[in-house]
Structure formats: structure tokens, C-alpha cells
C-alpha positions in Angstrom: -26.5 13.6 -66.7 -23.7 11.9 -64.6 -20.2 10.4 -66.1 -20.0 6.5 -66.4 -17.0 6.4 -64.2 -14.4 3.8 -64.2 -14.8 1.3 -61.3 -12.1 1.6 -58.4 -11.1 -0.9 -55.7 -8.7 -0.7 -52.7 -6.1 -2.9 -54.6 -5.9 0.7 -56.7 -4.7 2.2 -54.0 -1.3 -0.1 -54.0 -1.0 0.7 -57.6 -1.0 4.6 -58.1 -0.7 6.3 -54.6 1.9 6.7 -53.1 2.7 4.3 -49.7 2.7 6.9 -47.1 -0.5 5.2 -45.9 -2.4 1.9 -45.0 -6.2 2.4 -45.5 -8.3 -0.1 -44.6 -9.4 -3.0 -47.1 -12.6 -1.3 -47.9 -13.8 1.8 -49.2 -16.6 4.4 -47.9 -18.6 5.8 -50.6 -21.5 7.4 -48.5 -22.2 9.0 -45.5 -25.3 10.2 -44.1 -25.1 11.2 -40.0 -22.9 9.2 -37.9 -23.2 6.1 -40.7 -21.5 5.1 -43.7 -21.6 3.1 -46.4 -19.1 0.9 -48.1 -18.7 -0.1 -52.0 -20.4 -3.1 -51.2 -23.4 -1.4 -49.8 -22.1 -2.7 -45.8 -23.6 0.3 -43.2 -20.8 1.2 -40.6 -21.2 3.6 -37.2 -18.6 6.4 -37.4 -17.7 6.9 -33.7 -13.8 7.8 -35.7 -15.2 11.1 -37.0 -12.4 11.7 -40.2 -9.7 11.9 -37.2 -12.1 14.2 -35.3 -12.6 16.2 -38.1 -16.8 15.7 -39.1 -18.1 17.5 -36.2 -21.5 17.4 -37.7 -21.6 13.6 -39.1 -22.0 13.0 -42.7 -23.6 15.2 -45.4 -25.5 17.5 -42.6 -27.9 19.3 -44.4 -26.9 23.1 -42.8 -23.3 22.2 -44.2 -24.6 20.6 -47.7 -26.8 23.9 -47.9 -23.7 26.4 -46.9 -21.7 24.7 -49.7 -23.8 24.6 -52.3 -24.7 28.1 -51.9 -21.4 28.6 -51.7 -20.1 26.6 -55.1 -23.1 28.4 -57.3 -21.9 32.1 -56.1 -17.7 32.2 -55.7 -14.9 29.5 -54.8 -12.1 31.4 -55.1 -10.6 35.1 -55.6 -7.1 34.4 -53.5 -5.9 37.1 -50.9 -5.2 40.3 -53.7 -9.1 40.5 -52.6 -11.3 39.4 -49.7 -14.7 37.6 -49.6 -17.2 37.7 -47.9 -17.7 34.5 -46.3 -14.1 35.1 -44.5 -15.1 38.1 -43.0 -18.4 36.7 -41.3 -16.2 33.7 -40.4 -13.6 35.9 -38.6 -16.3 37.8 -36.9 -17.9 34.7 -35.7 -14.5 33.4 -34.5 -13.3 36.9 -32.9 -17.2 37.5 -31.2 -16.8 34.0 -29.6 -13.3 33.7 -28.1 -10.1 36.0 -26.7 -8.9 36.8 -30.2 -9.2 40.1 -31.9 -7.7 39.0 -35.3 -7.8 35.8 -37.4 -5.7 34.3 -39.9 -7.1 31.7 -42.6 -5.3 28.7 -44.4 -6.0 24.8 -45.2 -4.8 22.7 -42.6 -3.9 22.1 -38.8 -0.1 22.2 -39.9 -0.5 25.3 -41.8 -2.1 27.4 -38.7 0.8 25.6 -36.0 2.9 27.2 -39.3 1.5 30.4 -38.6 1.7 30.3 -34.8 5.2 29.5 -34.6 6.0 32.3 -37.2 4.1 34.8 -35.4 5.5 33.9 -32.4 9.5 33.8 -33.7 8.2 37.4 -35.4 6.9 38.9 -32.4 9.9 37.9 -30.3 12.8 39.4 -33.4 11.1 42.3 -33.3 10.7 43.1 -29.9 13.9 41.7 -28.3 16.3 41.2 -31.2 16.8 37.3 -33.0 18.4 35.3 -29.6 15.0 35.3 -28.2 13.7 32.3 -30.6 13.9 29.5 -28.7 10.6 26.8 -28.4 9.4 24.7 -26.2 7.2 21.7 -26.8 6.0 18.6 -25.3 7.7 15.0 -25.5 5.3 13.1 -27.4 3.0 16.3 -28.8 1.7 16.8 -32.6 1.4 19.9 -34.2 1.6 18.8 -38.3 3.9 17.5 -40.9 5.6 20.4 -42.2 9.2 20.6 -41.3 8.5 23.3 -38.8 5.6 21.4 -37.4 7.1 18.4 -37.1 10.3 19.1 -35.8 8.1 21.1 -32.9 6.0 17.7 -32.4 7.5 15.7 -30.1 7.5 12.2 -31.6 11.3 11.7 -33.5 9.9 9.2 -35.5 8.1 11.4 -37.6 10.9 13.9 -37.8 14.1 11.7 -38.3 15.1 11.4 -41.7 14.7 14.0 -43.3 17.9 16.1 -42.9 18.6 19.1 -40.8 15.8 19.9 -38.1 15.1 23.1 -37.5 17.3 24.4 -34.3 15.7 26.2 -31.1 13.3 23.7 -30.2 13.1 21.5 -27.4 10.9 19.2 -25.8 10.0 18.7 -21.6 7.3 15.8 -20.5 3.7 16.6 -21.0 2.1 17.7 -17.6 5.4 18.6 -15.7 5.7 22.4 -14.5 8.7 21.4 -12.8 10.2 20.5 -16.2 8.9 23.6 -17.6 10.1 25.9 -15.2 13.6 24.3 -15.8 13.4 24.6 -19.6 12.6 27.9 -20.4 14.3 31.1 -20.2 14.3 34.5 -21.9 15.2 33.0 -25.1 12.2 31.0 -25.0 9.5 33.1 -27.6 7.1 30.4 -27.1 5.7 27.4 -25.4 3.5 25.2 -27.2 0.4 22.8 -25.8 -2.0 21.3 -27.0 -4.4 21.1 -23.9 -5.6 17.4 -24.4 -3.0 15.1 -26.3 -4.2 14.0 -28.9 -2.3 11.7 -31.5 -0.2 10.6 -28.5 -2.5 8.8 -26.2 -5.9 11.4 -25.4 -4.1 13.0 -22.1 -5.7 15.9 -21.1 -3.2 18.4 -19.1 -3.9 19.5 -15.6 -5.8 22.9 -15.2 -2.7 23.3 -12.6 -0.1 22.8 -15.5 -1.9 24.9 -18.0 -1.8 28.0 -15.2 1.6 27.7 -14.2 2.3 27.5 -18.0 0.3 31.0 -18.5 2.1 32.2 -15.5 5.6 31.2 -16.3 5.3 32.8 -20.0 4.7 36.2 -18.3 7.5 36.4 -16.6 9.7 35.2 -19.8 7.9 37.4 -22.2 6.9 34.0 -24.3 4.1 33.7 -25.8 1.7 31.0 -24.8 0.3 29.0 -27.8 -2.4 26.5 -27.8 -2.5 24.0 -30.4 -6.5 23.1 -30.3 -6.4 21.6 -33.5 -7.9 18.4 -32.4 -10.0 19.8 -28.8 -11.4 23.5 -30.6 -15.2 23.9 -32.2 -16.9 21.9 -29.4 -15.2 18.4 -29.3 -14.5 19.2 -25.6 -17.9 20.6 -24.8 -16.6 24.3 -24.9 -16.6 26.1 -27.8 -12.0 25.6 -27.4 -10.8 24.0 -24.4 -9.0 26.9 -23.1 -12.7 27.9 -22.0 -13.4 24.5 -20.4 -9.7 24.6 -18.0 -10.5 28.6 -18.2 -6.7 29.1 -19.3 -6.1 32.2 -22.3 -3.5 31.6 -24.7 -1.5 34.4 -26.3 -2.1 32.2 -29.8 -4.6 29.4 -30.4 -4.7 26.9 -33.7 -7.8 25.8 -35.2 -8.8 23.3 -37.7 -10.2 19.7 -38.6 -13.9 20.1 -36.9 -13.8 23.9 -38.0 -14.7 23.0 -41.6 -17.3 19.7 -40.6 -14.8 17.9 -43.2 -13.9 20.6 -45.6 -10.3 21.8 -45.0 -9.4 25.2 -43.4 -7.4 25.9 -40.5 -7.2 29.2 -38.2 -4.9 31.0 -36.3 -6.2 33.6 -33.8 -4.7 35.9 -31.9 -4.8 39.5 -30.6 -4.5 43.0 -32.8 -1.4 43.6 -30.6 0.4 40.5 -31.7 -0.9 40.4 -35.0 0.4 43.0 -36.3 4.1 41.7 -36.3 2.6 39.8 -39.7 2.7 42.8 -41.7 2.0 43.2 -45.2 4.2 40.2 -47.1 5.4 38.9 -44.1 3.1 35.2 -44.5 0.4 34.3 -46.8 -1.3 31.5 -48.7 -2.6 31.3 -51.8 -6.0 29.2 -50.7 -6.5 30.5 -47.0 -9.7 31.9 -46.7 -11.2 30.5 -49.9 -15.2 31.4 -49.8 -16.0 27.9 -50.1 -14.5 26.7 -46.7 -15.2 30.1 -45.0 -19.3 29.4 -46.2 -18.9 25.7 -44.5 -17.0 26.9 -41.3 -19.5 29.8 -40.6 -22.4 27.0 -41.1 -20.7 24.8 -38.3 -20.0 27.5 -36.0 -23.3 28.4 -36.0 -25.0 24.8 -35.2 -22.5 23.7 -32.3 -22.0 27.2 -30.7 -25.3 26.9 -29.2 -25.9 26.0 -25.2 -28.0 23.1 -26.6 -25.0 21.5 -28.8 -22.5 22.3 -26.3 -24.6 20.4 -23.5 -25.5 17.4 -25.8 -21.7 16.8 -26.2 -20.9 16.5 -22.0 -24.2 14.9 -22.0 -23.0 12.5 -24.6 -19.7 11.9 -22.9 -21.4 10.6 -20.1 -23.0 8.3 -22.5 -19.8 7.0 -24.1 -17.9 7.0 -21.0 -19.9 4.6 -18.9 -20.8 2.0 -21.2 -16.9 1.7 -22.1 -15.7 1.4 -18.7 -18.3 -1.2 -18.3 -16.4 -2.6 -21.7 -13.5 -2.4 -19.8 -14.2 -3.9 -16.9 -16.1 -7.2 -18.1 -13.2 -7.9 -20.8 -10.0 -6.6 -19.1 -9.2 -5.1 -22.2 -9.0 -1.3 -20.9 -7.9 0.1 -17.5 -9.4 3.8 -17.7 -11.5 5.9 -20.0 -10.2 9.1 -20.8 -10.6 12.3 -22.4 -13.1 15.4 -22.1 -16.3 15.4 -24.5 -16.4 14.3 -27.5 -12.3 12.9 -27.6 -12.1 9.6 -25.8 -9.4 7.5 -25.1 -9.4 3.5 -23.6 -6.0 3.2 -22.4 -5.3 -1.0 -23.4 -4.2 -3.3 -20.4 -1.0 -4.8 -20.0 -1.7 -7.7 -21.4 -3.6 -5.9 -25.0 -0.5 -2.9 -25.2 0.5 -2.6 -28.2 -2.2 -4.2 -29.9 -4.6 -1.0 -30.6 -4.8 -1.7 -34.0 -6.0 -4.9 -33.7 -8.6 -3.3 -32.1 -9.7 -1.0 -34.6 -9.5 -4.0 -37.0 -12.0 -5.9 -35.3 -14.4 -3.4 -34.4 -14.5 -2.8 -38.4 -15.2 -6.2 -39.0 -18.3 -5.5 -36.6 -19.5 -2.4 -38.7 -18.1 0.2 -35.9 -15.4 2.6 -36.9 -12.9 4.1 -34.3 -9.5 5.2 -34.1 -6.0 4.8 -32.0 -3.9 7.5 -30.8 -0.2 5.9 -30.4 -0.2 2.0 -29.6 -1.7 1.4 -26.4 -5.0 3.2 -27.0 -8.3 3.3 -28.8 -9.6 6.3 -29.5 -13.2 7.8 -30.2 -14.2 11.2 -31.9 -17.5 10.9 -33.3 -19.9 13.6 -34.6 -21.0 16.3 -31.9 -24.0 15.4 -32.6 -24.2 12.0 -32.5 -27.7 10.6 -31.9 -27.5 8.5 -28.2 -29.2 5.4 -30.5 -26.3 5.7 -32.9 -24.2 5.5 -29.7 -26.1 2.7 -28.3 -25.8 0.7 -31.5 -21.9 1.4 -32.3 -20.9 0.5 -28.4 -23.0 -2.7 -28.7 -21.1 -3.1 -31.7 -17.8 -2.5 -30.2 -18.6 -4.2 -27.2 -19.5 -7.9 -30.1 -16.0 -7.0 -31.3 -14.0 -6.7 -28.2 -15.8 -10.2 -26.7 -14.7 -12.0 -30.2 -11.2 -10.6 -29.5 -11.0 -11.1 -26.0 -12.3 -14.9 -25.6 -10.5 -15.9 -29.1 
């Protein structure tokens, strides 16, 4: 018997949450695949993905099936015990990439967290507290968390809220040369994410990402790969170290590992790992059954050859019907990105104006995203029909003439 509940509308929101945000002015309420549907019943293409984040759509039944399982069996003993669904889950993780060890928590921020932790441990231990020094990217993103976000290389979302945390600087995205200047043996750790994503979709250069391994050997720093936003298939490799065949000393995983169920991942090897002894770091949620179930569910539908083609196949799809976009409404100059994260980089004339952008598209019943101002960015399911394409691009494609020709 289900709970009359009391009706909700979006003018709630301005009432009792707190304005750290600016949803849209409607409300999903279901999902099914790469559609959803609003309160007033409206059917929308998701080509936006949760922020890349549902890498199986909507309410896929494998997921639904893992959960549910899941919810009638055990959600949560904390880490004075283990469970079983973690253990599969770090198996699955451990059999299918470098790492030898994994570490479980809720969130993108909370594995960066980790990483940088690990990495500032390994480096005290080994050569004594001067060698703690970072180095990130101008313009990167690695979470909100003081320590994240005064790693992420964007000041606006780390000004104002007193003392940053000291040892960290940032050298241009793509730019050995910069690199090579910046670090030192102080430096514990450099931190990348291989394709930008919250500033812009910019995918680094396989060159860059070898001279990075490179110079991190001869420094004794660890190399950390922030794949929050291009690991579980989005790139068309399992993690995009595979894809630009770079291996990180530390790699971050979240958002698509749980298919829209939080949990994050940091994996690295036994030799590293064990600098987070007993008591050292912990979380009272990380590795709760009920994400572990989910993750394991996902891991196993999109770390198949068939998946992992269907996403370079569907890139293909994306890609040439938005340059074509591009080049009939002078909105976008290039199409960018690897897989299943694409980025329209906005003309001269439309930078700025991404938003604008989104908001139209969502008048159109197509959802996508920006990354910064000056581009609009898709990150749909994985496995994203091609007619659910087709539909949300001719979609898009309504929205961008209405915009362009006024």
C-alpha cells in the first residue's frame, strides 16, 4: 500500500534547500533507458547522463535486479566487518586493471581524498615530510572537499573559504614543458585527469601523459589519474589510461561506477597501499553492500567487447551528426572528446552563452550539459540505443535552428 504523499513543485526547492544550486524549472520523476519523464508527464532524451554518472540509462533492469537483491539481504555492516558484495567488487576491479588493491567510499571527492592522502603518506614515510608538494592542472576538478578543491584548478570554487591547503600548485593542462619546470623532489604527486572534464572536455595528448609517467620516475612522485568522469567505459576502455595505454601509480573512480548509486574507488598497488595502515583513513559508508551489489552489476554489462565497441561505435554516431550541427548553424567550431564524453566547443560569436544552450535544447525535450562557458557537453548512457540518438540530435539540432535564426 503506497503513502499519499504531499505534492512538490520546483518553487519548493527556493523554499527549503539550500541555494548552492539552480535546477531547472521542471522536475524528473521517471526514467526508463535514455528517457525521462517530467511531473507533468513531458518525455525528455537524456544525452546529460546525471553528469556522466548513469552509464546504463534509467532503471536498467540488471541494476534494478542487483539492488533489490541487494536491499532484501544487507545494506549496511560499516568497515568493523566486510561484505561480501565489496569483495567481488574489488576482485572485479583488481582482475580488470593495474591495481592490486582497492579502496571503497561515496563519492569522486572522497576517492581524489584518498589519493592525495595516500600519496602525501607514501611520500612522509619514505623520504621524510618536505617531499609533499602537488601538482595539478590550471583549470582541473577533482571534488569539493577542501583538499579536493584547493587541488582543482578553478579559484572560483576555492576562494572564500579561508586558508587553502599549502603544497599545491597548478601548470597548464597539456604542457610538459610546464611540467618539467614545476616539479621537483618535493613533488609526492602529480595529478591528471586524462580528458578534462568540468573545464571544457580536453582530452591530454598521449605524448603529455608519457612524459608525465616518465618525469614522475625520475622524481619519485606518484602519478595519479583522476578518471572520475572518463573510468567504467565512458571512453570506450574499460579507464582511459588503457585507451592512451598510460599506467598511473593511483587511479580515482566514481559517478558511472555505481550506474547512479553513489560509490567512489581508489585503486592502487599492494606496494603503495600499504602506507594506509590500520586507522590511518576510513569511512563509515565506503563499501556499503548496497553500492558494491549495483557497481559489480555494471561492471559486468559494460566490461564486455560488445559494450566497449558499441560506445566508439556510438561516438561516431554522435560525432558526425554534431559537426554537421555545427557546420549548418555556426554555432560550434569542433567536436571533441573520446567515447561517450563529448564536447561542442561554442563559436566566437555563441561563447559564453552555453547555458543558453542547454536551455533551449530542454525546451525541445533533449537534455545535455556544459562544461565551463564556452561548451556543450554530452554524456549519455553507454548504451544508448542509435534511435534514441537519432531522435535526441534531431532534437537538438530543432533547438539550435530556433536559437540560431532567432
Amino acid at each position: 500500500m503506497s503513502v499519499e504523499q504531499a505534492p512538490v513543485q520546483r518553487a519548493d526547492f527556493d523554499q527549503v534547500m539550500v541555494p548552492n544550486y539552480s535546477p531547472a524549472a521542471f522536475i524528473p520523476v521517471r526514467g526508463e533507458g535514455s528517457r525521462v519523464w517530467d511531473q507533468s508527464g513531458r518525455e525528455l532524451i537524456d544525452f546529460a547522463g546525471g553528469i556522466a554518472v548513469n552509464a546504463l540509462g534509467h532503471c536498467h533492469p540488471a541494476l534494478v535486479k542487483a539492488l533489490t537483491e541487494q536491499a532484501n539481504t544487507l545494506w549496511h555492516v560499516s568497515n568493523v566487518f566486510t561484505n561480501e558484495p565489496a569483495l567481488r567488487l574489488a576482485h572485479k576491479l583488481v582482475d580488470a586493471t593495474f591495481a592490486e588493491r582497492a579502496f571503497f567510499c561515496n563519492s569522486g571527492a572522497e576517492s581524489n581524498e584518498a589519493a592525495f592522502k595516500l600519496a602525501r603518506r607514501v611520500a612522509h614515510d619514505r623520504f621524510g615530510p618536505e617531499k609533499h608538494e602537488i601538482i595539478a592542472t590550471v583549470n582541473s576538478f577533482h571534488g569539493r572537499t577542501l583538499f579536493t578543491v584547493s587541488v582543482g584548478g578553478q579559484p572560483k570554487y576555492s576562494d572564500g573559504f579561508g586558508p587553502k591547503i599549502t603544497g599545491i600548485s597548478h601548470v597548464p593542462y597539456n604542457d610538459l614543458e610546464a611540467l618539467k619546470a614545476q616539479i621537483s623532489d618535493k613533488t609526492c604527486a602529480v595529478v591528471i585527469e586524462p580528458i578534462q572534464g568540468e573545464s571544457g572536455v580536453v582530452p591530454a595528448d598521449k605524448a603529455y601523459l608519457e612524459g608525465a609517467r616518465k618525469l614522475c620516475d625520475e622524481h619519485n612522485a606518484l602519478l595519479i589519474f583522476d578518471e572520475v568522469q572518463t573510468g567504467v567505459g565512458r571512453t570506450g576502455s574499460l579507464y582511459a589510461y588503457q585507451h592512451y595505454g598510460v599506467t598511473p601509480d593511483i587511479l580515482t573512480s566514481a559517478k558511472s561506477l555505481g550506474g547512479g548509486f553513489p560509490i567512489g574507488a581508489m585503486l592502487t598497488t599492494t606496494d603503495l597501499a600499504k602506507h594506509l595502515a590500520v586507522g590511518t583513513h576510513g569511512t563509515t559508508y565506503g563499501g556499503n553492500p548496497l553500492a558494491c551489489a549495483v557497481a559489480c552489476a555494471v561492471l559486468d554489462v559494460v566490461n564486455t567487447p560488445e559494450t566497449l565497441a558499441g560506445i566508439k561505435a556510438k561516438h561516431e554516431r554522435f560525432k558526425s551528426r554534431l559537426e554537421k550541427i555545427g557546420q549548418q548553424s555556426g554555432l560550434f567550431t569542433q567536436v571533441r572528446g573520446v567515447g561517450l564524453l563529448i564536447g561542442c566547443v561554442l563559436s566566437d560569436a555563441w561563447k559564453g552563452k552555453a547555458k543558453d544552450i542547454l536551455n533551449a535544447a530542454e525546451k525541445e525535450g533533449v537534455m545535455v550539459l556544459q562544461a565551463g562557458p564556452d561548451v556543450v557537453r554530452f554524456a549519455p548512457s553507454l548504451v544508448v540505443e542509435d534511435a534514441d540518438i537519432d531522435e535526441g540530435l534531431a532534437r537538438f539540432e530543432r533547438a539550435v535552428a530556433k536559437l540560431t535564426q532567432g
